[in-house]
N, C-alpha and C positions, 0 to 999 in steps of 0.2 A: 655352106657353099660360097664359093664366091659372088659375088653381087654382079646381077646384069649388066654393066655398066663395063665389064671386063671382057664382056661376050665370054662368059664357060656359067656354066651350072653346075662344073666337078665339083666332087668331094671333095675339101682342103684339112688337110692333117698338119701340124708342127714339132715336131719334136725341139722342146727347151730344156739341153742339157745342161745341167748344173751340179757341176762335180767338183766344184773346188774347195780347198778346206784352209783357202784364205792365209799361207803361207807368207806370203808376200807384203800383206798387207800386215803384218806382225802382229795379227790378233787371233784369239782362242776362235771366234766365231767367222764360220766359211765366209766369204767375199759376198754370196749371194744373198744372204742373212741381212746383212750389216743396213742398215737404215738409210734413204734418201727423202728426204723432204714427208717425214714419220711413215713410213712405212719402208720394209724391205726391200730391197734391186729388187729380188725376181717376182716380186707381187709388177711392181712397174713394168716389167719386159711382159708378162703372160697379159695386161690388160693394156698394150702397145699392140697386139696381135688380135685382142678380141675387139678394140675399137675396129682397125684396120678391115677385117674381113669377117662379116655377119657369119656365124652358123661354124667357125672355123675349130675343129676339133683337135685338143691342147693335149701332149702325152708329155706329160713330164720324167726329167731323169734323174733321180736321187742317189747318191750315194746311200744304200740300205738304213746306215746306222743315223741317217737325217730324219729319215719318213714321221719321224712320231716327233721331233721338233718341228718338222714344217706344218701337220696339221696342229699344232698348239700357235703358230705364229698365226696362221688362217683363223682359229677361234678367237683368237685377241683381235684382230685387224676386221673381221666380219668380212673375211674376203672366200669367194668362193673359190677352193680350190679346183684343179686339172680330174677328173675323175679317173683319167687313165696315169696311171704312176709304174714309171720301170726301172728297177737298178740300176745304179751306175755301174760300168764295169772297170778292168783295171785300166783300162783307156779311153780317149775318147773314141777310136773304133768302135770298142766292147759295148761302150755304153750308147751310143746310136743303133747297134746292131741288135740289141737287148729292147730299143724304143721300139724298131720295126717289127718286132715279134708281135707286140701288141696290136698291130695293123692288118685288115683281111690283105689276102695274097691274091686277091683273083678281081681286085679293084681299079677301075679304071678311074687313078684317084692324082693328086698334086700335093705332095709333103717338101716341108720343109726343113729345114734343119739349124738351131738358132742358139746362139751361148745365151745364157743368164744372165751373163753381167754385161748384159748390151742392152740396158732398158731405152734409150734415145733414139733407135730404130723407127725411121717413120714410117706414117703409113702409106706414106706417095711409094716408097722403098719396097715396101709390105707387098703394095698391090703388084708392082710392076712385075716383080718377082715371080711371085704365081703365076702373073699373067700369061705372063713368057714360057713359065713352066707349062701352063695349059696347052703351051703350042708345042708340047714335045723336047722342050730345050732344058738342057742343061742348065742353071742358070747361077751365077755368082753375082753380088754386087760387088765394085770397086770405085775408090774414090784414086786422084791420081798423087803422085809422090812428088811433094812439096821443097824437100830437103835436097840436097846432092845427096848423089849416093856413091860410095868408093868398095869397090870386092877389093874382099882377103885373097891376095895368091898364096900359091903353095909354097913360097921358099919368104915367104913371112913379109915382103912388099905387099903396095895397095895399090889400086888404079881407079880412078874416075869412071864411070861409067853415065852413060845419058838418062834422066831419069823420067825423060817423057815416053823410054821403053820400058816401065813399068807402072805396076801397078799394086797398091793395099788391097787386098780381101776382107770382104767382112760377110756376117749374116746377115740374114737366111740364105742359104747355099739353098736351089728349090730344084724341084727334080719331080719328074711322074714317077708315081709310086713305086709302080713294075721297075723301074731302069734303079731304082735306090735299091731296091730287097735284090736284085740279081746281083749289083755290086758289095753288097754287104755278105755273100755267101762267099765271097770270093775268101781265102785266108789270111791273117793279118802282117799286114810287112811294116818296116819301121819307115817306110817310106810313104805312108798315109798320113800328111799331115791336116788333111781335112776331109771332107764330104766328094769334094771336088775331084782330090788326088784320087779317090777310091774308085769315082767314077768314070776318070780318064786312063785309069787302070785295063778298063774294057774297051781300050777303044776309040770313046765318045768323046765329040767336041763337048767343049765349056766354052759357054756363052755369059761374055761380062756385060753388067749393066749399072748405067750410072748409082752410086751406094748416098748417103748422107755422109758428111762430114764427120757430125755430130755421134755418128753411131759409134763410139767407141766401147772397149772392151775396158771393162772397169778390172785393173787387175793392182795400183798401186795405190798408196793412200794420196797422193796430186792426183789421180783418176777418180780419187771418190771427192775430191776437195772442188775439183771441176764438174 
C-alpha cells in the first residue's frame, strides 16, 4: 500500500517491463542485464520502487526465453526476485497487456507502468505519481526540453519550433487499475507509443507531473557510462 503520508491506503501494483535484447548497446547480453555499480539495471529499478512505496506489489516482464537467466542472476546477487513474472509480448503494448492479466479485475487499485532501464527514478517521482493516480488521474511525469527543437516538413525543410511547448516523458506513466485494463482491451494500433497514448485512446486526459532529470532510459553504451 501506499504509505499514510500520501493519504490512500490503495493497493499499488507496477509493472517493470523489460524486453530489450540490448541491440544497441552492441552486446550479446539484454541492456537490462548488463551491470551498474555490480549488480544489474533492473535489480536497481525494482528496489528504486520497493524503497519508494512500502507493501508495493512488483509484476515483472520478461521476454519468455530470459526467465531462467534472470532467476540465476537473483541466485548470485541474493536478490529477491518479483514473484509475479509475465511474458514479454511482441511489443510494448503486448507485453503490458500480458502484465495486467496477472492483476485482479474488479480492484480498486493504482498500477504503474515503468522501463527497466530507468533504474535513477526517484522516489519523490515514485510517490508523486501514485499519488496523483490515487486521485483518479492519469498520470505521466515529464521533465522540460532543454535543447531547440526544429520539426521535419514534408518537402524535406526544417522549422524552429518553441520548446517551452513541450515536453520529455518518462516512467512510471500511473493510472487506477480499472482505467489501464479497459485501455489495454482496446486492439493494438501502431499509434500506441506508450501507456499514455493507450489511454487517451479512450478519451481521458493525461496529467503531467514534474519527472527527475536524472531518470533516464539507459539504452546506449554513453547511457550506461553516465
Amino acid at each position: 500500500m501506499i504509505t499514510s503520508d500520501l493519504n490512500t491506503t490503495m493497493n499499488c501494483y507496477v509493472l517493470i517491463v523489460a524486453g530489450g535484447k540490448g541491440l544497441r548497446m552492441g552486446g550479446d547480453i539484454p541492456k537490462q542485464f548488463l551491470p551498474i555499480g555490480g549488480k544489474p539495471i533492473l535489480m536497481h529499478t525494482i528496489e528504486a520502487f520497493r524503497k519508494a512505496l512500502d507493501g508495493i506489489r512488483i509484476v515483472l516482464v520478461l521476454p519468455a526465453d530470459q526467465h531462467d537467466y534472470w532467476q540465476e542472476l537473483c541466485r548470485e546477487h541474493g536478490f529477491r526476485s518479483p514473484e509475479l513474472i509475465a511474458n514479454g509480448g511482441e511489443t510494448r503494448f503486448h507485453s503490458v497487456r500480458n502484465g495486467l492479466k496477472l492483476l485482479p479485475d474488479d480492484e480498486d487499485a493504482v498500477v504503474g507502468v515503468h522501463d527497466g532501464v530507468r533504474p535513477f527514478v526517484s522516489a519523490d517521482t515514485i510517490r508523486r505519481c501514485f499519488s496523483a493516480a490515487a486521485e483518479g488521474k492519469a498520470v505521466v511525469p515529464v521533465v522540460p526540453v532543454v535543447e531547440t527543437v526544429r520539426q521535419i516538413l514534408p518537402d524535406g525543410t526544417s522549422v524552429t519550433r518553441p520548446r517551452d511547448e513541450y515536453r520529455l516523458v518518462q516512467t512510471p506513466q500511473t493510472f487506477p487499475l480499472a482505467l489501464l485494463k479497459e485501455a489495454y482491451r482496446q486492439p493494438f494500433s501502431e499509434a500506441f507509443t506508450d501507456d499514455a497514448s493507450v489511454v487517451e485512446a479512450l478519451g481521458e486526459h493525461i496529467t503531467m507531473i514534474e519527472g527527475n532529470r536524472e531518470n533516464i532510459k539507459i539504452t546506449t553504451p554513453s547511457d550506461l557510462r553516465y
